[in-house]
Backbone as JSON Lines, residues from 0, in Angstrom:
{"i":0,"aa":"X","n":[0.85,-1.17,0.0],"ca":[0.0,0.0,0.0],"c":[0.89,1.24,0.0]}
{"i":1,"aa":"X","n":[0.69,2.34,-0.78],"ca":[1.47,3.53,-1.1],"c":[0.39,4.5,-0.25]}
{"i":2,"aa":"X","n":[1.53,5.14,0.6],"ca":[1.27,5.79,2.03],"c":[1.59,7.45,1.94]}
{"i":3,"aa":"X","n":[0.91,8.39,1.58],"ca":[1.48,9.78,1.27],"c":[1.34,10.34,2.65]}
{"i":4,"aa":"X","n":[2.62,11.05,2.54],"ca":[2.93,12.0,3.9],"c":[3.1,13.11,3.26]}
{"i":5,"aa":"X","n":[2.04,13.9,3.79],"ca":[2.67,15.32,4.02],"c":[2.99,16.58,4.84]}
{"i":6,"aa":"X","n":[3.37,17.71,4.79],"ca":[3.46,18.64,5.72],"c":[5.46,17.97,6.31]}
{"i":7,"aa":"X","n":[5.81,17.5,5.71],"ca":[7.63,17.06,5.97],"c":[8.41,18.23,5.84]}
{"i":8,"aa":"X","n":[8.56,18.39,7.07],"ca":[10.18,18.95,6.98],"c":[11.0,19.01,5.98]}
{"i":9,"aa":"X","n":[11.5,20.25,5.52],"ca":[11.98,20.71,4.57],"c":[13.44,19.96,4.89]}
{"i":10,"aa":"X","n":[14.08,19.89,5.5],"ca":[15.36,18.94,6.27],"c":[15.24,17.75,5.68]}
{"i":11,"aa":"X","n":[13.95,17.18,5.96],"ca":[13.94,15.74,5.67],"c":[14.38,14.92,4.55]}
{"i":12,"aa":"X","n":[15.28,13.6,4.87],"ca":[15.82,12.88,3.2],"c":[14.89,11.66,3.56]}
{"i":13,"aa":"X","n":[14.82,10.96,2.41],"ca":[14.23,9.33,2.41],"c":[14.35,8.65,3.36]}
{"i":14,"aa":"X","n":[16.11,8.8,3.94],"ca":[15.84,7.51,4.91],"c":[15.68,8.25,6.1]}
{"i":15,"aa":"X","n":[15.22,9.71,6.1],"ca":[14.41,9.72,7.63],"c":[12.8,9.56,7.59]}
{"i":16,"aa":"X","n":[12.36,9.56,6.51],"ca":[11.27,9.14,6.16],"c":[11.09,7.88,6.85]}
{"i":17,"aa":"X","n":[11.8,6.78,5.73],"ca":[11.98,5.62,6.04],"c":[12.04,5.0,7.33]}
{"i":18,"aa":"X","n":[12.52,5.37,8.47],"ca":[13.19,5.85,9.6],"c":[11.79,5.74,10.35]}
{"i":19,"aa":"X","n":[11.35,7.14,9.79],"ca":[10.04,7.04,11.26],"c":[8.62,6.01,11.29]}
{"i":20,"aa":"X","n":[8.63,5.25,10.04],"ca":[7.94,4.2,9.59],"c":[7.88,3.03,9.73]}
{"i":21,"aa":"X","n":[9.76,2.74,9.59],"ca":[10.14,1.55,10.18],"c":[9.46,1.09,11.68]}
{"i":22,"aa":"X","n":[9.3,1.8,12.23],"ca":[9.14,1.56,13.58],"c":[7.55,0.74,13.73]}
{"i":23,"aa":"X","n":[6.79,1.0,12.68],"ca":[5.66,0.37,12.23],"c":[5.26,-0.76,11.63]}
{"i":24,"aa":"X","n":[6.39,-0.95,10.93],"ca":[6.2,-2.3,10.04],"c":[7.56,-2.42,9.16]}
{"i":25,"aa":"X","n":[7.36,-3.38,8.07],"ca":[7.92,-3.15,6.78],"c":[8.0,-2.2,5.81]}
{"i":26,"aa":"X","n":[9.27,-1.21,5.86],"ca":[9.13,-0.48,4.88],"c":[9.96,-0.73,3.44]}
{"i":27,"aa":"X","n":[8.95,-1.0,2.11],"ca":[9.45,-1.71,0.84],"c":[10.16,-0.59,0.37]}
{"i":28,"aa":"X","n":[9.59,1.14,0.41],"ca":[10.51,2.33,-0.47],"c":[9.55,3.4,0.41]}
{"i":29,"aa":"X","n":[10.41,4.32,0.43],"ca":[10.58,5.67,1.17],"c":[11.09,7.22,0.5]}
{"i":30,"aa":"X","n":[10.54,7.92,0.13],"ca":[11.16,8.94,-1.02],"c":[10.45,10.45,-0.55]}
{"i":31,"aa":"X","n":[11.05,11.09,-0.43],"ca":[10.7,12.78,-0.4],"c":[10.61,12.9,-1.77]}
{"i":32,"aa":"X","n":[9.17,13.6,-2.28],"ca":[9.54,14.29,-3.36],"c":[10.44,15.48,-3.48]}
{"i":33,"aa":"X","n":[11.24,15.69,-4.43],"ca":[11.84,16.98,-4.71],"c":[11.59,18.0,-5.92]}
{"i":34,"aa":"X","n":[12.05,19.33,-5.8],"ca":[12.4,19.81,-7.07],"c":[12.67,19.45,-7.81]}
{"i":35,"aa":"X","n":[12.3,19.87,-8.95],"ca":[13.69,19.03,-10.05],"c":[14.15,20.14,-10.47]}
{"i":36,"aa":"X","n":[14.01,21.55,-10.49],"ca":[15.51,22.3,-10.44],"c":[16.03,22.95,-9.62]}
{"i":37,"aa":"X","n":[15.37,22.45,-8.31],"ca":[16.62,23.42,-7.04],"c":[16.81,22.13,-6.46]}
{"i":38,"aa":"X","n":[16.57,20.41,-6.62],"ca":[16.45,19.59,-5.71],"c":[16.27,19.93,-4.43]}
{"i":39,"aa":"X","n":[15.46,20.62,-3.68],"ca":[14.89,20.97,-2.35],"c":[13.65,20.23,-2.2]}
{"i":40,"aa":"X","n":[13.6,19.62,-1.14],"ca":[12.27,19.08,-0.94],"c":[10.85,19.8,-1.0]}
{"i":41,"aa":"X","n":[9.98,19.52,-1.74],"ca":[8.92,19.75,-2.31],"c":[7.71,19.69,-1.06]}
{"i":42,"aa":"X","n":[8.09,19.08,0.37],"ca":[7.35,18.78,1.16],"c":[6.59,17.69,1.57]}
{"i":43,"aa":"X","n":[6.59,17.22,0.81],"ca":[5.63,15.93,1.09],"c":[6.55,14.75,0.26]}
{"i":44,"aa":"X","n":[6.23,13.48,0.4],"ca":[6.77,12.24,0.11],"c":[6.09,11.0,0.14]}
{"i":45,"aa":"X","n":[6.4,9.47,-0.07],"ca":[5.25,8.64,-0.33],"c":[6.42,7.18,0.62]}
{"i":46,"aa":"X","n":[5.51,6.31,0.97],"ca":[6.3,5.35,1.99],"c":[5.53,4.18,1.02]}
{"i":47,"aa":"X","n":[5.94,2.84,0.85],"ca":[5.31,2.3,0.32],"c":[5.4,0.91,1.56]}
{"i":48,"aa":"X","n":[4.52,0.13,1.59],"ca":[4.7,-0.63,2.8],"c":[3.61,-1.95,2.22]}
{"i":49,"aa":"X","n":[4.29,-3.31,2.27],"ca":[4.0,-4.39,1.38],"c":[2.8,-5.05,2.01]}
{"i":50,"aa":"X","n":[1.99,-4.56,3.4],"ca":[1.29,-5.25,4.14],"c":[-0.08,-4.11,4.09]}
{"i":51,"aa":"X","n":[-1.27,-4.19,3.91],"ca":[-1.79,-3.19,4.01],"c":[-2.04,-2.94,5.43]}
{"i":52,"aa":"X","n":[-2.58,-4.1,6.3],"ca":[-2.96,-3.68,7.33],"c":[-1.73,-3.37,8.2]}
{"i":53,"aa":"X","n":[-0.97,-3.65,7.94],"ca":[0.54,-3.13,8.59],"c":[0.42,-1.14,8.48]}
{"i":54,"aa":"X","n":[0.11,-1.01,6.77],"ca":[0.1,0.35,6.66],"c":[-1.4,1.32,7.24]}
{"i":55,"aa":"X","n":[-1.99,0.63,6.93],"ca":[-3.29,1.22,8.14],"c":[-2.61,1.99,9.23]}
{"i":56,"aa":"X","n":[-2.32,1.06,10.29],"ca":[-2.28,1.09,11.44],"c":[-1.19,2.12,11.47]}
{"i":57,"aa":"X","n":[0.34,1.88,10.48],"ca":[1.03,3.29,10.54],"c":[0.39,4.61,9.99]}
{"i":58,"aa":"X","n":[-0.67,4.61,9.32],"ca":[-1.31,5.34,9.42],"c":[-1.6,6.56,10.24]}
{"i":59,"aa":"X","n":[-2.45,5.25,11.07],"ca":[-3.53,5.8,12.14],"c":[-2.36,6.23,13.43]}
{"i":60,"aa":"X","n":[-0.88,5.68,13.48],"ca":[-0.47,5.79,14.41],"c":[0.62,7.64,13.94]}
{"i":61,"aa":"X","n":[0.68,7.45,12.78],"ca":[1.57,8.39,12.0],"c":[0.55,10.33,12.24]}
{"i":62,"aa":"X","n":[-0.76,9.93,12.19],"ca":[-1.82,10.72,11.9],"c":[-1.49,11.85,12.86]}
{"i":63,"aa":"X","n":[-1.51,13.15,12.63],"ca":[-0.51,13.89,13.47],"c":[0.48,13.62,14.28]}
{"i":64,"aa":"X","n":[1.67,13.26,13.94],"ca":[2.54,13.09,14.23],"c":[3.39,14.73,14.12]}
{"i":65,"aa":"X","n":[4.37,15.12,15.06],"ca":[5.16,15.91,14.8],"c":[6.69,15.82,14.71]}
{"i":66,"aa":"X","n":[6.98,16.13,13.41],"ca":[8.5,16.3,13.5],"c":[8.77,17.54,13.19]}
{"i":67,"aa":"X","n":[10.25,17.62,13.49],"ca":[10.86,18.86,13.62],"c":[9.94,20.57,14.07]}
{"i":68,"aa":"X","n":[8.78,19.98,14.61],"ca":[7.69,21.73,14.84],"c":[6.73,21.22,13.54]}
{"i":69,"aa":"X","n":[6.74,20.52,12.54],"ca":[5.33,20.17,11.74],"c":[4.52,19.15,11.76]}
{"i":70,"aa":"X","n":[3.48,19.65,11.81],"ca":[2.54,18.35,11.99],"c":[2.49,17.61,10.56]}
{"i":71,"aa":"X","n":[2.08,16.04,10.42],"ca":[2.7,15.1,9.58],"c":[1.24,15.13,9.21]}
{"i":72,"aa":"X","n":[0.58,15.07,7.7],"ca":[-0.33,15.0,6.67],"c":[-0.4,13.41,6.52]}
{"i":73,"aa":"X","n":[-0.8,12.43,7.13],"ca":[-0.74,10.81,6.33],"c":[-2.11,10.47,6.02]}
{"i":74,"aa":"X","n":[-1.85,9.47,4.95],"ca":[-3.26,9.05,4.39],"c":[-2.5,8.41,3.0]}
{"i":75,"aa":"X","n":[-3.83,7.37,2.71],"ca":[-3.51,6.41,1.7],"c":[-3.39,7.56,0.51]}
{"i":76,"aa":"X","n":[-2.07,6.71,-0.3],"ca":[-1.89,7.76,-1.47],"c":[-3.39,7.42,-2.4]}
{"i":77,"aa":"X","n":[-3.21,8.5,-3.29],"ca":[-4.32,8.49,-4.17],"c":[-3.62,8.26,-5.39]}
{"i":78,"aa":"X","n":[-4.61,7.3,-6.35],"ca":[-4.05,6.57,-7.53],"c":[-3.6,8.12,-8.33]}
{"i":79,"aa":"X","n":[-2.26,7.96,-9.3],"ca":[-1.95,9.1,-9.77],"c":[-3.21,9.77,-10.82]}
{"i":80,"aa":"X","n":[-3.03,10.46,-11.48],"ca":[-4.43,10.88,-12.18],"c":[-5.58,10.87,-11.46]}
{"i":81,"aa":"X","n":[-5.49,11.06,-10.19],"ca":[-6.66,11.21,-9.35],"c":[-6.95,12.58,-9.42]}
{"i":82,"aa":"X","n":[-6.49,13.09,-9.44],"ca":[-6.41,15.02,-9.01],"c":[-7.46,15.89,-10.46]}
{"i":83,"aa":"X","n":[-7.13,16.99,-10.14],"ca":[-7.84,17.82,-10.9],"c":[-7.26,18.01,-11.91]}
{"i":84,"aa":"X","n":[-5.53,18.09,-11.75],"ca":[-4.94,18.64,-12.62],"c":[-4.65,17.28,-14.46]}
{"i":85,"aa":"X","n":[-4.52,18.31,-15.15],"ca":[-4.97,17.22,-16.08],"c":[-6.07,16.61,-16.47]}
{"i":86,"aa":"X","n":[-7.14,16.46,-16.01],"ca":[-8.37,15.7,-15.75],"c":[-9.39,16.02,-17.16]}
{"i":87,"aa":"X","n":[-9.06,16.72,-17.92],"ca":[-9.97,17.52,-18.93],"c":[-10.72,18.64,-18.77]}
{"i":88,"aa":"X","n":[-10.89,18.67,-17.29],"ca":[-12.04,19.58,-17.06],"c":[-13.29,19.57,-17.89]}
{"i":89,"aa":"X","n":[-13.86,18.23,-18.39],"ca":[-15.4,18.44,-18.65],"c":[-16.04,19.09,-19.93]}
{"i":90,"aa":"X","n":[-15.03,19.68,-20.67],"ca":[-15.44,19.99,-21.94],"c":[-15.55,19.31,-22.66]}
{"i":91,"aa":"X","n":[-16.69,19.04,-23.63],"ca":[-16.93,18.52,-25.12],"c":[-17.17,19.32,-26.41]}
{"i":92,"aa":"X","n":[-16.05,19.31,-26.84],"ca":[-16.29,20.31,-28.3],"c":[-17.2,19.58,-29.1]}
């Protein structure tokens, strides 16, 4: 199950991601998104974890969590093309 965190510490790399997850279960991949032209973290990142109910529960246990002074955004990722952006917006010529 692919696990999105957000509200991360601008500090933060993968394996502290990785890091505060472990403590939950199995973690399969761990990644901060970044820039891609200042490579600075973008804020948020995705945990991927091979058990779902394993990832639930880090979830529910992750669910305001604070690091460094920010509170932690978790929740099941959403399939990509979920969002608005891109989507067509509904027009039919």
């Amino acid at each position: 199950m692919r696990v999105y965190v957000g509200n991360l510490p601008f500090g933060m790399n993968d394996d502290d991601l990785r890091s505060l997850f472990e403590g939950h279960g199995d973690v399969a991949s761990a990644s901060v998104i970044t820039d891609r032209e200042t490579g600075r973290s973008r804020g948020f990142g995705f945990v991927e974890m091979a058990d779902e109910t394993i990832a639930r529960k880090a979830i529910e246990a992750m669910t305001d969590y604070v690091a460094d002074g920010r509170t932690l955004v978790v929740n099941e990722a959403k399939p990509r093309g979920s969002g608005k952006r891109g989507a067509g917006g509904g027009r039919h010529w």
